[in-house]
N, C-alpha and C positions, 0 to 999 in steps of 0.2 A: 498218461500213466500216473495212478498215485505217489505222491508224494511219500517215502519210506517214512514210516514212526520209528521219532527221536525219544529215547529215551531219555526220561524228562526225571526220575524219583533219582536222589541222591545217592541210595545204595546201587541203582541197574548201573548208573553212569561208572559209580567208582567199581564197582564189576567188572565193565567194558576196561575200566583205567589201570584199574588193578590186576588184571591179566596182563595186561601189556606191560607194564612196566615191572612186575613181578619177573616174565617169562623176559624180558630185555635185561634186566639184573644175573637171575642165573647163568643164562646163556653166557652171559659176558665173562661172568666169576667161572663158568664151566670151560669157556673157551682158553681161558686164561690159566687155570692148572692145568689143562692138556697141553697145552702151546710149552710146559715147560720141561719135558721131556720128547718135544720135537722139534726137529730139524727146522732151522729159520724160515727155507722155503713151504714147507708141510704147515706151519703155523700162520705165515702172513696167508695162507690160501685159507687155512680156515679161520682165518681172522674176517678175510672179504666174504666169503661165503653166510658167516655167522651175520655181519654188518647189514650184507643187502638183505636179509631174510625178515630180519627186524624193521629195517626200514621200508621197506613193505608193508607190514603189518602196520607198522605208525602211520603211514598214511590210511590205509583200509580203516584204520577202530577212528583216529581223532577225524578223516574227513566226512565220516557218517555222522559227527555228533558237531549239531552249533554250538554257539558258547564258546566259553572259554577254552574248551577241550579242544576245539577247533582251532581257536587263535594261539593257546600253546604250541600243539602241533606244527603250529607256521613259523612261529617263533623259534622252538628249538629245531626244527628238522636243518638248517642248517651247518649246525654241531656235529649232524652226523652225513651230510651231503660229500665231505672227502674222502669219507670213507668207502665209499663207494667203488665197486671195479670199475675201470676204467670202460669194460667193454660192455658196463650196463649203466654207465653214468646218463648217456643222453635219453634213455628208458625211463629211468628214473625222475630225472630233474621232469619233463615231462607229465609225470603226478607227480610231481612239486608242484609244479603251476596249477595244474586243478584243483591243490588243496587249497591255494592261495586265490586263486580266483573263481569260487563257486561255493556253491551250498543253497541248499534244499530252499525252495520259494514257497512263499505261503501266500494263499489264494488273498483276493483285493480285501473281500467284506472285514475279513480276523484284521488286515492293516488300516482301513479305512476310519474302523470305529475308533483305534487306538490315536490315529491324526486327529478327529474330531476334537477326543479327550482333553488331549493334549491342547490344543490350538484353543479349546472352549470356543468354537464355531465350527457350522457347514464348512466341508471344503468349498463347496459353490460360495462361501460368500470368503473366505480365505484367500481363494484363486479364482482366477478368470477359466485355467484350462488346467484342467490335471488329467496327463495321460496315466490311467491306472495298471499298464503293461511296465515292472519294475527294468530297469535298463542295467542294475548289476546288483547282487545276491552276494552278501559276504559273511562273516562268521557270527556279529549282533543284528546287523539289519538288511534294508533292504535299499535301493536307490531310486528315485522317481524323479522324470522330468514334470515339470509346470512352467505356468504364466502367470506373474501379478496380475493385478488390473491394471496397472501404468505400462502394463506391456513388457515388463521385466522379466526375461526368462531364466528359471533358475531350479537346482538340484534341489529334492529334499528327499533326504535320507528317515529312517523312519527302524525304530528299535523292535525288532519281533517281540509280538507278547508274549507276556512271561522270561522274558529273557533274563531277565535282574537276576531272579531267584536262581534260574538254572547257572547261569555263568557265578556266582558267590559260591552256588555249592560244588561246578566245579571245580574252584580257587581252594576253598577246602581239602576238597578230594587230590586236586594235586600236589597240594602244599604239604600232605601227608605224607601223600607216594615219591615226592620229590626227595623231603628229608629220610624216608625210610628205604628206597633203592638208591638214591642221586649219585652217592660217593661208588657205585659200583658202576655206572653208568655214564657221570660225567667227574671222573675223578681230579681233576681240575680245581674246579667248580668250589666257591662257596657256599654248596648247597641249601642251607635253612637262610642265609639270610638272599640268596637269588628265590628262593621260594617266595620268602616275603616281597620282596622287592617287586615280582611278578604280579606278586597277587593285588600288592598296591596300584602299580602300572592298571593292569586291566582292568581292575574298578573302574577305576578311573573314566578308561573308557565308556564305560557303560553312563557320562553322564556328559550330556552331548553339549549340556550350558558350557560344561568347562572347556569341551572340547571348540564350543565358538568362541570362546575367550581366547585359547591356544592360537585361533585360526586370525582371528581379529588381530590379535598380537605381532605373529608374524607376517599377516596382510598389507598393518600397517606401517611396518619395519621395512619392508620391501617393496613398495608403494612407486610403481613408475619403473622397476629396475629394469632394464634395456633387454634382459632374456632368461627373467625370472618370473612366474605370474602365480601372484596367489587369489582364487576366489573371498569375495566379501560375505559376510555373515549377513542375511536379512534377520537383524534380532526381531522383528515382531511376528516373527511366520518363525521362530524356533524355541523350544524349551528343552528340559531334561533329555526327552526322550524323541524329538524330532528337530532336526538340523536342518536348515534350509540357508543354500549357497549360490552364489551367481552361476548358471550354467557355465562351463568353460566349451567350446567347441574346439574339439581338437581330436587326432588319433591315439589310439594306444599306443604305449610304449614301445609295442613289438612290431608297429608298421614300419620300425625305422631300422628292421635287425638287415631287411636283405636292402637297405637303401646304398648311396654310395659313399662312399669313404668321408670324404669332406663333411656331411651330413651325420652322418655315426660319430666321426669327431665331435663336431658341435653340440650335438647331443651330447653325448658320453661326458666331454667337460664340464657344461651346465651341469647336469648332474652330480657331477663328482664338487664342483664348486658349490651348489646348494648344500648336499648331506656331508659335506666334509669340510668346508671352508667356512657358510658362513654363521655356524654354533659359535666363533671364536668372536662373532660381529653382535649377534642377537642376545646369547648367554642362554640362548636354549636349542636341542636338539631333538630332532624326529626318530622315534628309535623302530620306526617301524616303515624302514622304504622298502620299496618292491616293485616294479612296473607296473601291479593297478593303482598306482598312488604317486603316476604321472602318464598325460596327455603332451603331444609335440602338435605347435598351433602350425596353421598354415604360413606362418611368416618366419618360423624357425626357433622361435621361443617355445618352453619348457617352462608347461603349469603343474603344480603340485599341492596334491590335495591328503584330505584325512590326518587332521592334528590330533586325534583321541590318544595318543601314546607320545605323548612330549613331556622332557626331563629338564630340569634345570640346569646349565651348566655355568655354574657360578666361575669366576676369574682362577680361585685357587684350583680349580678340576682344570681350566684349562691352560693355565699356566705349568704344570705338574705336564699334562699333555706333551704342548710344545717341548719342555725342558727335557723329555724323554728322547721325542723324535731327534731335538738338536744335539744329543749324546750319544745316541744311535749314527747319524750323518755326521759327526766329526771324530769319529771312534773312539769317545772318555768313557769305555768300562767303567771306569772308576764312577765318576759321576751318575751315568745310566742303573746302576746296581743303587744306587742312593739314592735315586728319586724312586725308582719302583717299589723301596723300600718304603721312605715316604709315604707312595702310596698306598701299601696296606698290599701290594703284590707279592713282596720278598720277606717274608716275619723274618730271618736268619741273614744278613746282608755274607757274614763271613761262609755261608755254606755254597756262595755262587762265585762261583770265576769267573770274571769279568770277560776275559777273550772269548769264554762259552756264551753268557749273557749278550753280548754285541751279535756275535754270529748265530746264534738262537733267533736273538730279533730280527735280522735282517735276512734270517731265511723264510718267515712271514711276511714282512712291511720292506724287499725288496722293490716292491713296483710303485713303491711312490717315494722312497728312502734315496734309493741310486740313480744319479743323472744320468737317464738314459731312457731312450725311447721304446717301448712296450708294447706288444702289439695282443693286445685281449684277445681271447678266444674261451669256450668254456672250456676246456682242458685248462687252457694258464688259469682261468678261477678257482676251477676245483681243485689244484695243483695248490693254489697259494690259501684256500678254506682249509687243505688237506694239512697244511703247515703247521694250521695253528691246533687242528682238534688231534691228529695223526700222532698217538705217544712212540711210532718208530719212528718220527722227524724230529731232528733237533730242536725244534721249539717246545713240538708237543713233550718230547721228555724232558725239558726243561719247568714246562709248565706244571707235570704231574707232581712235581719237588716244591712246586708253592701254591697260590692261593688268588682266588679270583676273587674280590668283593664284590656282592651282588649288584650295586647299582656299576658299578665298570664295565659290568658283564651285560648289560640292556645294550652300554655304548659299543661294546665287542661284537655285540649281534649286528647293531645295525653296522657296522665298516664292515663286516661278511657277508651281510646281505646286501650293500653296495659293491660289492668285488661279482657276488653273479650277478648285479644286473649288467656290468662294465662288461662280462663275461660275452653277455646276450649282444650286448650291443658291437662289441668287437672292432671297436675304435684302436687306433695306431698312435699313441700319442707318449709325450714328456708329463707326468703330472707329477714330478718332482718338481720341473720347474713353475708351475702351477701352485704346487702346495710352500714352494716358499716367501710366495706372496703374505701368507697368514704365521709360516714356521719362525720368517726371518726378515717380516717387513720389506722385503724388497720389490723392486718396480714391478708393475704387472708386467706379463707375458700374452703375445698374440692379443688377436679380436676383441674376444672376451673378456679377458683381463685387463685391455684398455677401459672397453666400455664399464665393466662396474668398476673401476678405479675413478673414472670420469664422475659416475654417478652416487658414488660415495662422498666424493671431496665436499660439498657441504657439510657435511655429517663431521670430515675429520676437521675444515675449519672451524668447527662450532666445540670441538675437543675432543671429536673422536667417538670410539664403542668402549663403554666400562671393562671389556673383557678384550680389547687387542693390545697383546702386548708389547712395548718398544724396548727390542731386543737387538743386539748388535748380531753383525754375520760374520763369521769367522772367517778368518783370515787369509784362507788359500786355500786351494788342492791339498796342501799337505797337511792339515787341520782336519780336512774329510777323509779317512781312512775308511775304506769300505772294506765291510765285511761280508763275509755269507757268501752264498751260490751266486754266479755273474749269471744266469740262465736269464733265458728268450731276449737277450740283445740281436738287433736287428741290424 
């Protein structure tokens, strides 16, 4: 079957873009003066109705178009993933994943010439063996296995032609429709500078040197860790526009969903220790995880791939971080209202009430905030994504009252697109006690937190990571005041 034409000219695309988000704007402003002369039940019905009809549509327009349009798509659709009814969530997330994991292939000869280009040699004389059947199709490129000549088997990714031009001008075209409907859409949101912020990120990707810097980076930052594995960059078989990585042999993330308990644990941890633990170790973070951008090896370690979308996370981001979490877990309103301030979250510190601000937060960040064991499911993900985007949840109307800075907002997607993979994976676990390995310096906990504590202690006799910081832990039970909903204690 042909391959459907991508509209490729800047006006069809913002066409395609500007329908959508036009008709996503009204809708929402239309739903929302009707809702105000109906009954609360009559309104949240056409609030879910209004929600799934558009998120449909977001998937249909942005997963027909590569590019940018596509990787936005991916990006935001979890914004509006809570919103979803419950009784068409598992419909739904299902194209989620397809948007996330697929797109249109293009034939060997249009990718072949472009490796040549690039590589300035035959592939014959580059490789020993390159199977030309691609092994994964994503939103800039494509994926292909080979063989060095030393017999080194390894990934090379490879950027669709012409992609540059179309993904810039969809960053235009969205950075337009972003700041022109965003505040109707994602009212939250600091819309024009999250536009920028976007548009800066996915450049970015599109330039795969940086992206083997990124990978090199944290390769060599995690070098040997006990059941973390990152691929090595071959720099002489990579440039701008062609990546080539150690192959990793392994399954996809989702052979591990119907596996057993023990198994989903280990998995689900390492996970949640890589995309949420060790940014506070490295000073940079992945802001784009998802199940294609992790493999489970046959010995029980978790490799993780595709650095094209990494942030810096300087000491002060994540000290501010920590100092939130640890004011949220010891219940200092007072305190947590002033660092979010700080952060550029709260412009007006005197318009928040502190009791509201604690129980706000902790009706999001419940499952890693409260010592207590959690048993994931996608229901509890989409329950706690619903938290944060949902303006009839205490967060979400919390949130509508202030201001997200655009780069906070890259790090806000990725922790909710780590909550549905934990979703997927549906592990039983404490990852309070977990995360206060990093919140609050204290001993590791279980297997895992032996082992990379073991394989750190070099690193801290030698002084440590520039960005962990030596924080004291507060003093009792009675110093943790918890707030918010006690839900899915087990």
């Amino acid at each position: 079957m042909p391959a459907k034409k991508t509209r490729t000219t800047r006006t069809g695309r913002l066409a395609q873009l500007g329908g959508l988000a036009g008709e996503q704007a009204a809708r929402q402003l239309g739903t929302r003066a009707a809702n105000a002369v109906r009954t609360d039940k009559v309104a949240h019905a056409a609030l879910e109705t209004r929600n799934l009809e558009m998120a449909n549509r977001m998937v249909r327009v942005l997963g027909s178009m590569r590019g940018a349009a596509m990787k936005v798509g991916q990006m935001l659709s979890l914004f509006d993933a809570g919103f979803i009814p419950a009784t068409h969530r598992e419909e739904f997330q299902a194209r989620l994943a397809a948007l996330h994991d697929s797109a249109p292939k293009l034939p060997w000869a249009e990718m072949a010439e472009l490796v040549e280009a690039e590589l300035g040699m035959p592939i014959r004389v580059a490789f020993r063996r390159f199977d030309t059947t691609p092994v994964a199709a994503a939103s800039i490129g494509q994926v292909y296995r080979a063989v060095m000549h030393d017999g080194r088997e390894v990934a090379v990714k490879v950027q669709y032609p012409g992609i540059d031009s179309m993904v810039r001008s969809d960053m235009k075209n969205l950075s337009f429709l972003l700041k022109l409907y965003g505040k109707a859409v994602f009212a939250s949101l600091d819309v024009p500078n999250l536009a920028d912020e976007l548009e800066s990120r996915i450049t970015e990707e599109l330039d795969y040197e940086r992206e083997a810097t990124n990978t090199t980076r944290v390769a060599s930052a995690l070098r040997d860790h006990p059941f973390i594995v990152i691929p090595d960059v071959v720099h002489e078989r990579s440039s701008r526009r062609v990546l080539t990585t150690d192959w990793i042999d392994g399954q996809p993330l989702r052979s591990v969903f119907n596996a057993t308990l023990s198994t989903r644990n280990r998995v689900a941890e390492s996970v949640f220790r890589f995309y949420a633990g060790t940014p506070y170790e490295l000073g940079v973070f992945s802001g784009d995880p998802h199940p294609g951008n992790a493999l489970v090896l046959a010995d029980g370690r978790v490799a993780f791939l595709d650095f094209g979308l990494v942030k810096e996370f300087s000491p002060e981001t994540a000290e501010g971080e920590l100092t939130t979490m640890r004011s949220a877990i010891e219940g200092d309103g007072e305190r947590l209202v002033e660092v979010m301030h700080e952060r550029g979250f709260v412009p007006d510190p005197q318009t928040i009430d502190r009791h509201d601000a604690l129980d706000a937060l902790m009706e999001y960040g419940w499952w890693y905030l409260l010592d207590q064991e959690v048993e994931f499911t996608p229901a509890v993900a989409s329950e706690i994504i619903a938290a944060f985007v949902n303006p009839t949840n205490r967060f979400g109307r919390l949130l509508l009252q202030q201001n997200i800075p655009g780069p906070h907002a890259i790090r806000i997607r990725a922790e909710l697109q780590l909550v549905a993979i934990l979703g997927q994976i549906q592990p039983k676990l404490n990852l309070h006690r977990v995360a206060r390995e990093w919140i609050y310096g204290e001993p590791p906990v279980g297997e895992l937190g032996t082992q990379h504590h073991q394989w750190a202690a070099p690193a801290r006799a030698a002084g440590g990571s520039p960005t962990q910081s030596k924080v004291s832990r507060p003093e009792g039970p009675a110093s943790r005041r918890q707030h918010g909903p006690r839900r899915h204690r087990q």
